[in-house]
N, C-alpha and C positions, 0 to 999 in steps of 0.2 A: 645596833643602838638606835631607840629611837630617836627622834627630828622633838625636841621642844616645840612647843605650840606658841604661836605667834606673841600669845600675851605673857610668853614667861623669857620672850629675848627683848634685851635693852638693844634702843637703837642710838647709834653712838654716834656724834659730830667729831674728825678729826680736823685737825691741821698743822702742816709740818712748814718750817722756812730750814733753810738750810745753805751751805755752799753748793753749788753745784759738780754734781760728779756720778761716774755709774753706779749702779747697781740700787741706787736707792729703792726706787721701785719697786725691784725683786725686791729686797730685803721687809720693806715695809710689809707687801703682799704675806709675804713668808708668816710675819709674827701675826697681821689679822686672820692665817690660816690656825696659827699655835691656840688665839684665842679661842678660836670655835667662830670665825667672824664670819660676815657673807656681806658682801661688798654691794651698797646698794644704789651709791651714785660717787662718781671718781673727777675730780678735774686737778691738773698737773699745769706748769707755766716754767721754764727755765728763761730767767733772765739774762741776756746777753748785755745788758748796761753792766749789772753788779754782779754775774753772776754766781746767783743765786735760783734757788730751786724751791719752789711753791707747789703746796698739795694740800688738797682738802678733800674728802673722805667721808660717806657717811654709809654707816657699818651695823648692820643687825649683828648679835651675839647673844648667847645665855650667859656669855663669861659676866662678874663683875666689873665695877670700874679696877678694884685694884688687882685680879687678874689682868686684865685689859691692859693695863700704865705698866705690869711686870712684864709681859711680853713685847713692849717694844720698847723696855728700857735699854736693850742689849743694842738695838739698831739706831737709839738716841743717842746711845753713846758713841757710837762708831764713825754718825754721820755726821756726829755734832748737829745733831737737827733741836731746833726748839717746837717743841710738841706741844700741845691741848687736846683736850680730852673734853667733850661735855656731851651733854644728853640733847638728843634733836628736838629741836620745837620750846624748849624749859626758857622760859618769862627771864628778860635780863633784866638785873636792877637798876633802874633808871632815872637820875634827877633831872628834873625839868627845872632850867633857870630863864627867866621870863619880863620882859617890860609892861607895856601897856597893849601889844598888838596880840590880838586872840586868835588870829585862822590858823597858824603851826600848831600852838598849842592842842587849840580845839581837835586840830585834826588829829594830831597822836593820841588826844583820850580816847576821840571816838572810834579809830582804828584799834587800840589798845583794847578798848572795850567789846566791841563789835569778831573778836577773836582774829583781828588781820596782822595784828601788829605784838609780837613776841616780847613784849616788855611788861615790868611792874614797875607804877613810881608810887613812892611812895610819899614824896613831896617836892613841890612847883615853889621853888623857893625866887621872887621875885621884888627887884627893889620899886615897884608903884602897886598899891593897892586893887588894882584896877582887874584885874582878871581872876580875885576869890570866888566870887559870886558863878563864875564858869569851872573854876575847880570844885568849887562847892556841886554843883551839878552835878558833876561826875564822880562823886565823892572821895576825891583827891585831895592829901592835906595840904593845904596854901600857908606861905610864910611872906609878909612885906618886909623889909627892911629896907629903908629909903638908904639910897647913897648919896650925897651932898659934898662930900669934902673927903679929902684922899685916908682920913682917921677911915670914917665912916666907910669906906672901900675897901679897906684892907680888912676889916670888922667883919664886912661880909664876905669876903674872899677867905677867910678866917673860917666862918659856920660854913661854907662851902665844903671845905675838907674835912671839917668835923663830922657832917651829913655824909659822906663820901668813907668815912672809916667807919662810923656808927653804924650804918644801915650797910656796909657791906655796897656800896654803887660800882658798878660797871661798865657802866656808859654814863656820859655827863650831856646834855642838848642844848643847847644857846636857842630856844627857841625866841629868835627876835627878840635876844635879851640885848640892849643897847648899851653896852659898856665894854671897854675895850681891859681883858685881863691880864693881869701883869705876870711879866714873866717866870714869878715863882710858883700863880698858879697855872701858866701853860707848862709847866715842867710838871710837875705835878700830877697834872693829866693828859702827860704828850702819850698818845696813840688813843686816849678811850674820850677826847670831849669832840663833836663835833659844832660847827657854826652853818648859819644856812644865809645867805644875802644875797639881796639883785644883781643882776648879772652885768651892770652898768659899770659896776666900781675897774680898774681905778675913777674913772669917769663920774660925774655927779654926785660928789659924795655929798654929804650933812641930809638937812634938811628938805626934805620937798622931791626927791629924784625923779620922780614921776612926771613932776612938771615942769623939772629942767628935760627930760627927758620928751616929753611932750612939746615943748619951746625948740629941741633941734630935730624933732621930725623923725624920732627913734623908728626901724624897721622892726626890729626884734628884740622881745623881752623873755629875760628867761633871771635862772638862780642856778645858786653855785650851792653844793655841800662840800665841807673840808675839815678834815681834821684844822685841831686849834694848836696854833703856832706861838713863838713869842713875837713873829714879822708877820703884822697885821693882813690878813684874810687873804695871805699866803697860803697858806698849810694845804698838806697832798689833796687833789680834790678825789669826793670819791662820788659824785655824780651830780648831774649839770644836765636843764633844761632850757628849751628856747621855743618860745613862739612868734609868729611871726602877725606885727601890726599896719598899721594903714595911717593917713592923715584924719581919716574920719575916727579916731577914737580921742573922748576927751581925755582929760588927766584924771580924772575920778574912774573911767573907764581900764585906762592904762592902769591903774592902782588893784585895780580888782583880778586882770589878766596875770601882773604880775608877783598877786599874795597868793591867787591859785597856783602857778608854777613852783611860791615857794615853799607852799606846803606841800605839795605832790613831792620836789626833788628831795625836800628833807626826810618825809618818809619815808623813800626807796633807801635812803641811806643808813637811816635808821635801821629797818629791816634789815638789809644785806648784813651790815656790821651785828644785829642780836641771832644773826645765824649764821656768824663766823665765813663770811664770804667773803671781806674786807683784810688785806694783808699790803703791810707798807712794805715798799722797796724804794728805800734811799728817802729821793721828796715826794717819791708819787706813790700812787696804789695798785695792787690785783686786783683784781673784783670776778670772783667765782660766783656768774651769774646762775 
């Protein structure tokens, strides 16, 4: 029998979560053999907190998707595994919700554009008018809708979900969007919205952090990525940067160090999560780097 040529096999992203117990493994192997699969990167994690059992998989095959999803329906069902199935590399649909502050944002388009970053947005839906003119750039559709009064929040947390069923989104991003969500839309989108902030809190919160932050002689500044929780910038973290400062940096200085940290940590998390590397266990994460 001949070997299919490289451009006639799909290459497939799995991941499985499960209880933990033997044979998984074998069995998994077994049905990407039934496929026609060929195994082209593997990472495995059993949990001894929850145990539970984490695998992600990424699998050359000529089979279909729905060949593919019938040969390991036998072993989803045995192991009770929760399975996914998706195509490597394929653009996740992704809303960008946004304030006034542009270097996350900027960074995800220009990564997104620049072929680094596996997503498509298809709109940057923001309550200040302030950052159109940068999605306009990158020609990303931009939506304002001011939020003032708790009507007006619930209104947009409302088009929120709207945009979220209409367009099909998969990821949701808090790029430095400054409003804290309420619990029916962290439910809503508990596992797929992430948030990105300095790595100060609980510590100087509001206003200025930079310069309270600068006022107590801060050593190191970094940001937090985490899933979105209804207990505020709790939720699992799924990646976290720190650099390390001095007495000779102003506040304007410290501000610059620490919007670059925020937009690097956010992006890896981005990324990890549009290529299925990001798996919750309990409050915290996997991360199949």
């Amino acid at each position: 029998m001949t070997r299919p040529e490289a451009s006639d096999r799909n290459h497939w992203v799995l991941t499985f979560v499960c209880p933990d117990r033997p044979g998984i493994v074998h069995a998994v192997s077994g049905a990407i053999v039934e496929a026609r699969g060929n195994i082209t990167e593997s990472q495995q994690f059993a949990s001894a907190d929850t145990d539970r059992f984490f695998m992600r998989l990424q699998v050359e095959s000529d089979a279909t998707r729905e060949e593919f999803e019938a040969a390991l329906a036998p072993v989803a069902r045995r192991f009770d595994l929760e399975a996914r199935v998706d195509v490597v590399g394929r653009p996740m649909k992704t809303l960008v919700l946004a304030s006034k502050a542009p270097h996350c944002v900027n960074d995800l388009l220009f990564r997104q554009r620049s072929g680094q970053l596996a997503i498509e947005v298809p709109l940057i839906l923001a309550n200040h008018p302030e950052l159109g003119e940068l999605a306009g750039f990158y020609g990303v559709p931009f939506e304002h809708r001011a939020v003032t009064d708790a009507a007006s929040k619930a209104a947009f947390e409302e088009h929120v979900l709207d945009v979220v069923r209409s367009e099909g989104i998969e990821l949701v991003v808090l790029a430095r969007y400054m409003q804290i969500l309420s619990p029916r839309l962290c439910e809503a989108l508990a596992g797929r919205a992430i948030n990105i902030h300095h790595s100060f809190l609980p510590g100087f919160k509001g206003a200025n952090p930079y310069r309270q932050a600068h006022a107590r002689g801060v050593k190191l500044i970094g940001a937090t990525a985490h899933f979105v929780t209804s207990e505020l910038d709790e939720g699992p973290i799924i990646e976290q940067n720190v650099v390390r400062v001095d007495h000779t940096r102003t506040p304007a200085q410290l501000m610059a160090i620490g919007q670059d940290e925020e937009s690097r940590t956010l992006r890896q998390a981005v990324q990890w999560f549009s290529e299925h590397r990001v798996l919750l266990d309990g409050a915290r994460t996997i991360i199949f780097r």
